[in-house]
C-alpha positions in Angstrom: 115.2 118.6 121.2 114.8 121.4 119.0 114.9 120.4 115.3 114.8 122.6 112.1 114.2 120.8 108.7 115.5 122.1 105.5 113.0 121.3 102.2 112.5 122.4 99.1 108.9 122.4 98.4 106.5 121.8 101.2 104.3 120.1 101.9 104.7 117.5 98.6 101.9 114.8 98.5 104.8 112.7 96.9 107.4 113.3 99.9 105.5 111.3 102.6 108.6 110.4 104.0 110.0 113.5 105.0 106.0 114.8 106.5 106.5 110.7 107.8 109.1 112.1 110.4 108.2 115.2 111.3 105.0 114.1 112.8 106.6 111.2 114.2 109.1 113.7 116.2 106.2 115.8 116.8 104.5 113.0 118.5 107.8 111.9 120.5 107.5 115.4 122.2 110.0 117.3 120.1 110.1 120.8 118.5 109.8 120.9 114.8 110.3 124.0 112.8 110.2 123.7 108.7 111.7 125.8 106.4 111.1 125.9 102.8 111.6 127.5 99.5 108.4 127.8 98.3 104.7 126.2 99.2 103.2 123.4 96.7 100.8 124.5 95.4 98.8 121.0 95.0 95.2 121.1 95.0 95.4 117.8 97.3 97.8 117.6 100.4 98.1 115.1 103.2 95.7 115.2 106.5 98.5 114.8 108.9 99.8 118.2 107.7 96.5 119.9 109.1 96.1 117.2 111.6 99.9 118.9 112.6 99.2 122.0 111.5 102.4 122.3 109.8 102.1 125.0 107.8 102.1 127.2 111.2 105.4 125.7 111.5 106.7 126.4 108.2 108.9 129.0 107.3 109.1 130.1 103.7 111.9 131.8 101.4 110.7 135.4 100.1 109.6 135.0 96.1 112.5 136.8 94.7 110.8 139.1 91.7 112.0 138.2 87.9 112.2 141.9 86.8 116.0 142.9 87.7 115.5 146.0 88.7 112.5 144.8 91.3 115.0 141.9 92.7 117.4 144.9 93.6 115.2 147.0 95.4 112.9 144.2 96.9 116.5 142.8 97.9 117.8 146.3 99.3 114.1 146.3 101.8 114.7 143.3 103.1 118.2 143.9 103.7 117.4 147.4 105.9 114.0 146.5 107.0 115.9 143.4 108.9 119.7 144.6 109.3 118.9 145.6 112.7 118.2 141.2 113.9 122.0 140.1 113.0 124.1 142.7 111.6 127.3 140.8 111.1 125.2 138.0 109.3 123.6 140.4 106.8 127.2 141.5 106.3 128.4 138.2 105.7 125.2 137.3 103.1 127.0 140.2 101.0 130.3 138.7 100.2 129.9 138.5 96.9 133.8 137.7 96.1 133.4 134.8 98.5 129.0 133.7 97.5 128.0 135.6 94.3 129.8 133.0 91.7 127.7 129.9 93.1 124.5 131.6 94.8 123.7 135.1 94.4 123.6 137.7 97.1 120.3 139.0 95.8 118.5 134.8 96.1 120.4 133.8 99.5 118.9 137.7 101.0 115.1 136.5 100.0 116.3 132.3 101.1 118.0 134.0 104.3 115.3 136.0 106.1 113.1 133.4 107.5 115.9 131.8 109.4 116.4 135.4 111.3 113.0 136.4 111.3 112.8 132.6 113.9 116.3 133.5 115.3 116.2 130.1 117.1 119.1 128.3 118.1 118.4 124.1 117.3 120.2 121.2 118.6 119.8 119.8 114.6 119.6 121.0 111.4 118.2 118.2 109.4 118.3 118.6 105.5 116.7 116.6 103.0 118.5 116.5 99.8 122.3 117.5 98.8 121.2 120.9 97.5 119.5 121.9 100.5 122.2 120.6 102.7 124.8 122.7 100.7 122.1 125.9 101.8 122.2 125.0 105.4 125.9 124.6 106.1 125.9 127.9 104.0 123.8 129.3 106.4 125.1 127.7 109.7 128.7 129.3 108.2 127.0 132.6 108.2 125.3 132.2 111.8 122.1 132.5 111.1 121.0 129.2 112.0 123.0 126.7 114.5 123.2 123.4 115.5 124.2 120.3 114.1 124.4 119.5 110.4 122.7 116.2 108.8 121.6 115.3 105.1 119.5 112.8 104.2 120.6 112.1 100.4 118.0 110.4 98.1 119.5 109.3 95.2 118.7 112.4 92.4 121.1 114.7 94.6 123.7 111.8 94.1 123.5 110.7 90.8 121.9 113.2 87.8 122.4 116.5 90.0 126.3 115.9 90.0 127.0 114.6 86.6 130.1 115.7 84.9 132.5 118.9 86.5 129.6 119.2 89.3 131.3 115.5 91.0 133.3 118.0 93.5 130.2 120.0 94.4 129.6 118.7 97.8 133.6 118.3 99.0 132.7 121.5 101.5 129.8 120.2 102.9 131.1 116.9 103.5 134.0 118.6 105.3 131.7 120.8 107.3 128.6 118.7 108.0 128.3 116.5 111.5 126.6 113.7 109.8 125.1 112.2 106.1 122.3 109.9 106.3 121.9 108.0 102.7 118.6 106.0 102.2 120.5 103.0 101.5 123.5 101.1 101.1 123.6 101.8 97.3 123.7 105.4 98.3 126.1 104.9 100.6 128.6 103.5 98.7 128.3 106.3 96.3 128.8 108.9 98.6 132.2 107.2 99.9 132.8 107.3 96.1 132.5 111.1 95.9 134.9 111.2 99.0 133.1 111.7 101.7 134.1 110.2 105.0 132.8 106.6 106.0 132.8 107.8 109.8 129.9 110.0 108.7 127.7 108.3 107.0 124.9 106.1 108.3 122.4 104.6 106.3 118.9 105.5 107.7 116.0 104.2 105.5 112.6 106.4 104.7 109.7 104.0 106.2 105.8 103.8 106.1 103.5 103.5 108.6 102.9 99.9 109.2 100.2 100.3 111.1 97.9 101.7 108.5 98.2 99.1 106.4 96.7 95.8 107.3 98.3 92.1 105.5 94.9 90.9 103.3 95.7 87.1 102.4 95.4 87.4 98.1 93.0 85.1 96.5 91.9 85.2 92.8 88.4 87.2 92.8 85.3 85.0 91.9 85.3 87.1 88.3 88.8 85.9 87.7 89.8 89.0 86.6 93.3 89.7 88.4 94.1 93.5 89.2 97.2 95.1 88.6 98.5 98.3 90.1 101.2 101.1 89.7 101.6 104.3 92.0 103.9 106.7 91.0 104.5 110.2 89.4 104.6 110.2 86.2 108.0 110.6 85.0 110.6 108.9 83.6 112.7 106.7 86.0 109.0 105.5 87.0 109.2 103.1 83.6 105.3 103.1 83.4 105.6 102.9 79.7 107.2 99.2 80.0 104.2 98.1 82.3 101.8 99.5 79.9 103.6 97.4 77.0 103.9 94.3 79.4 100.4 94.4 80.4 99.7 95.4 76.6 101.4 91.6 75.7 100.0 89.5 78.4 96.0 91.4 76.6 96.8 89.4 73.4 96.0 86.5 75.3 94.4 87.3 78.5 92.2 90.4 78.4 90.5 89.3 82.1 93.0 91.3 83.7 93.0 95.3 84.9 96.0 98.1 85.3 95.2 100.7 87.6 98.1 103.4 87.5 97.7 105.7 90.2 99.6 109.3 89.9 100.2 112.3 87.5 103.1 114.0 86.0 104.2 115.6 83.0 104.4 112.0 80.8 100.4 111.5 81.4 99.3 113.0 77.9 102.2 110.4 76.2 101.2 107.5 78.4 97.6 108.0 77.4 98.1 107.9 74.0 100.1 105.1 74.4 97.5 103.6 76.1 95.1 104.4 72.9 97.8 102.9 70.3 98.1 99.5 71.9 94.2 99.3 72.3 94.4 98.6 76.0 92.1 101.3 77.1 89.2 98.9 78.2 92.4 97.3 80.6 94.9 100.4 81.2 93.4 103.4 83.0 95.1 106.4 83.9 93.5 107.5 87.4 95.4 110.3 88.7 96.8 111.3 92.1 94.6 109.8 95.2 94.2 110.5 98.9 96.3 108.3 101.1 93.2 106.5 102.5 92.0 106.0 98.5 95.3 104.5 98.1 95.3 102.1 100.7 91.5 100.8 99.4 93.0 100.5 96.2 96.2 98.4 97.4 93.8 96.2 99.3 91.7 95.3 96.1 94.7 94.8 94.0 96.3 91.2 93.2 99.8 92.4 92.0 101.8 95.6 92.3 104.0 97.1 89.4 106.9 99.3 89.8 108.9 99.1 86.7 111.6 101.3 87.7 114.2 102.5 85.3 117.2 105.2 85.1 116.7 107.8 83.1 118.3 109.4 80.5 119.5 112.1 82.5 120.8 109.8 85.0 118.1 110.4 87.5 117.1 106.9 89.6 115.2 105.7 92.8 115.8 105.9 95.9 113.4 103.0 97.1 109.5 103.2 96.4 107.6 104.4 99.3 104.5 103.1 97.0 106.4 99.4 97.0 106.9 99.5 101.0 103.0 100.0 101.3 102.1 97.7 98.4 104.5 94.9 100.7 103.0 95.9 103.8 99.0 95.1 102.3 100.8 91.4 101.3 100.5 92.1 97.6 103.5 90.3 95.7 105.7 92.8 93.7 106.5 93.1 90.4 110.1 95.4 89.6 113.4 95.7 88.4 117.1 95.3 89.4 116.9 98.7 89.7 119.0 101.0 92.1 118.0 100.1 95.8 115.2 98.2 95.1 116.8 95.0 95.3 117.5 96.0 99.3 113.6 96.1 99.6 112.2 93.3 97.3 113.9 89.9 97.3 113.9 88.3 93.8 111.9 85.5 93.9 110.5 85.6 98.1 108.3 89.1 98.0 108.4 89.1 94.1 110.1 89.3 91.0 112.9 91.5 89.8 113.9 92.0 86.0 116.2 94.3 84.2 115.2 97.8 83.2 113.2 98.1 80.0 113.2 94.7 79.5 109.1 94.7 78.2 109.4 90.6 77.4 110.7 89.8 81.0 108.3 92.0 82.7 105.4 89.8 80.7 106.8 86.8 81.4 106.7 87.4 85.1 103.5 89.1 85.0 102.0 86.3 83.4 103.6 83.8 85.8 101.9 85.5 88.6 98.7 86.0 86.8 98.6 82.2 86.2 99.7 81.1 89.8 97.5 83.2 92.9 98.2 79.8 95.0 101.7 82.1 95.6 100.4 85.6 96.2 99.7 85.4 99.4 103.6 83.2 100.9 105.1 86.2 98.8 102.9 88.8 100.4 103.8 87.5 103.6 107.5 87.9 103.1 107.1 91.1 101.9 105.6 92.4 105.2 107.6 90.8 107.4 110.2 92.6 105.8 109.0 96.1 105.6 108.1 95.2 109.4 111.5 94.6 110.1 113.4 97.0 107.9 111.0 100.1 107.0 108.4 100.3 109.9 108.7 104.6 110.4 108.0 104.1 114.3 111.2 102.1 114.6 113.0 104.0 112.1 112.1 107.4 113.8 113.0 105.9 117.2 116.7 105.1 115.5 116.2 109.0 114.3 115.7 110.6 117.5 118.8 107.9 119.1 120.9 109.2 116.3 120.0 113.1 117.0 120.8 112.1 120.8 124.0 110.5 120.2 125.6 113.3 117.8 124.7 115.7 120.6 126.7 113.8 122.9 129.4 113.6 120.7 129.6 117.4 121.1 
């Protein structure tokens, strides 16, 4: 099959789970083609995407200039300079009665070129993330891509990006598109909320690799010193600040412990001095983003992983960790809330523990029931990877991928 995947930033060392099934299609023997807004312009990035070399695959949108005058004539070059590939879709991209009030004919001109620059007809157009789906059903209509039409919603497309008189914003592209693929029930449920169809949704979960991680049986360490670890970006629906305060109770009496928070994001400089006013620093450090093989050295030395998840003020939430699938997958017990999906992926009480959002005094009071009981760390990491084994191993959710693709086509 010949597949085309619609991003918004690539490659993104946080999005693992979209670069998670592109290889895996690649390695199943299918064509991949990727195209993007605009590059990331991270000074780290996955191996597998030069293992895959998949920026040779990548198609990007045309940086659209600020000046106004330099957007028109950069807009009115492209537009002659490539008139001559699809005429009656150039046409089409200049409706502005019918595209200017919600896009722009100037934006979808430098967002539209790539597509006819590849002119290649695809069995499926796979889109990650409402917005991007609402571009390539956009772009289907106008013929310069075709194929069939599947979104993979995440949860921030669902929830904060539609607050409000935005609700009805995907009603076209639910009419239109062949097939929506939410990461989990939750999400599910909330798109047959916004109206869409039940006979087009299928819940298709994001998945790890589970066979780069290997179970370690948890034991204290011969210091008695347990360690404690977060990865996440640094934002707000990643509730780092509660851990820190959690972790920050437990250290009035207990200071043999250690919280490693691996990730970065615009909260770091606040979390920090956080960090400083509770006089945890010799406990809490702050380590930044790590390679995936760092990552998986640091899972396998921690005792207890720490994803105090919470919706933010804007109304953003999870989808479910990709960082808690690996943490369950090394056998390390979690610690979370009873937030969004995550109660699909940890079981309260068998893998870990769940409390509510925010809730600093519950989060210590598991914490400290863990800290005080290894003898259970490893029967709780044990249910945890025989779970993510089951439910969110990426070979067996990329099979299910490529048998979903198949059967849509047949459909046709």
């Amino acid at each position: 099959m010949k597949i085309a995947f619609i991003v918004g930033e690539f490659p993104v060392l946080s999005e693992t789970f979209i670069l998670n099934q592109i290889t895996g299609l690649l390695d199943r023997g299918h064509e991949v083609d990727i195209y993007a807004y605009v590059p990331r312009n991270d000074s780290k990035i996955h191996p597998d995407v030069n293992k895959y070399k998949l920026i040779e695959r990548t198609y990007y949108a045309f940086w659209m200039p600020i000046n106004r005058y330099k957007r028109i004539l950069d807009s009115l070059v492209l537009l002659f300079t490539n008139f001559h590939k699809a005429p009656l879709v150039m046409l089409r991209v200049l409706n502005i009665f019918k595209y200017r009030q919600q896009y722009g004919a100037l934006m979808l001109i430098h967002e539209l070129i790539p597509f006819l620059r590849k002119r290649s007809p695809y069995d499926i157009i796979h889109c990650h993330f409402g917005g991007n789906g609402l571009k390539g059903a956009l772009f289907r209509e106008m013929g310069a891509i075709k194929g069939k039409l599947i979104v993979t919603f995440h949860g921030l497309d669902i929830t904060v990006a539609i607050q409000g008189d935005s609700k009805q914003i995907y009603d076209q592209l639910f009419n239109t598109g062949d097939l929506f693929l939410p990461i989990s029930e939750r999400w599910k449920r909330r798109l047959v909320d916004l109206g869409c169809d039940k006979t087009k949704i299928m819940v298709h979960r994001m998945g790890i690799d589970c066979g780069k991680f290997s179970f370690i049986p948890r034991k204290l360490h011969a210091d008695g010193r347990v360690q404690l670890v977060t990865i996440s970006r640094l934002v707000e629906k990643k509730g780092v600040e509660y851990g820190i305060r959690a972790v920050a109770l437990l250290a009035k009496t207990n200071r043999n412990i250690k919280y490693n928070i691996i990730g970065d994001g615009p909260l770091r400089k606040d979390l920090q001095e956080l960090i400083q006013h509770l006089d945890v620093g010799d406990i809490v450090s702050l380590l930044g983003w790590k390679q995936q093989q760092e990552i998986v050295d640091i899972l396998n030395d921690a005792d207890i992983f720490v994803a105090p998840s919470v919706t933010s003020k804007d109304g953003d939430q999870e989808g479910i960790p990709v960082a808690v699938m690996e943490a369950m997958a090394v056998g390390l017990p979690i610690i979370s809330t009873q937030h969004s999906a995550i109660p699909e992926l940890v079981e309260n009480g068998v893998s870990g523990f769940l409390v509510p959002e925010r809730d600093v005094n519950a989060l210590a009071e598991k914490l400290g029931y863990l800290i005080e009981h290894p003898e259970v760390w490893t029967e709780m990491g044990r249910a945890g990877r025989a779970h993510v084994e089951a439910e969110y191993d990426i070979n067996k959710l990329n099979d299910h991928l490529v048998e979903i693709y198949q059967k849509l086509l047949i459909q046709a």
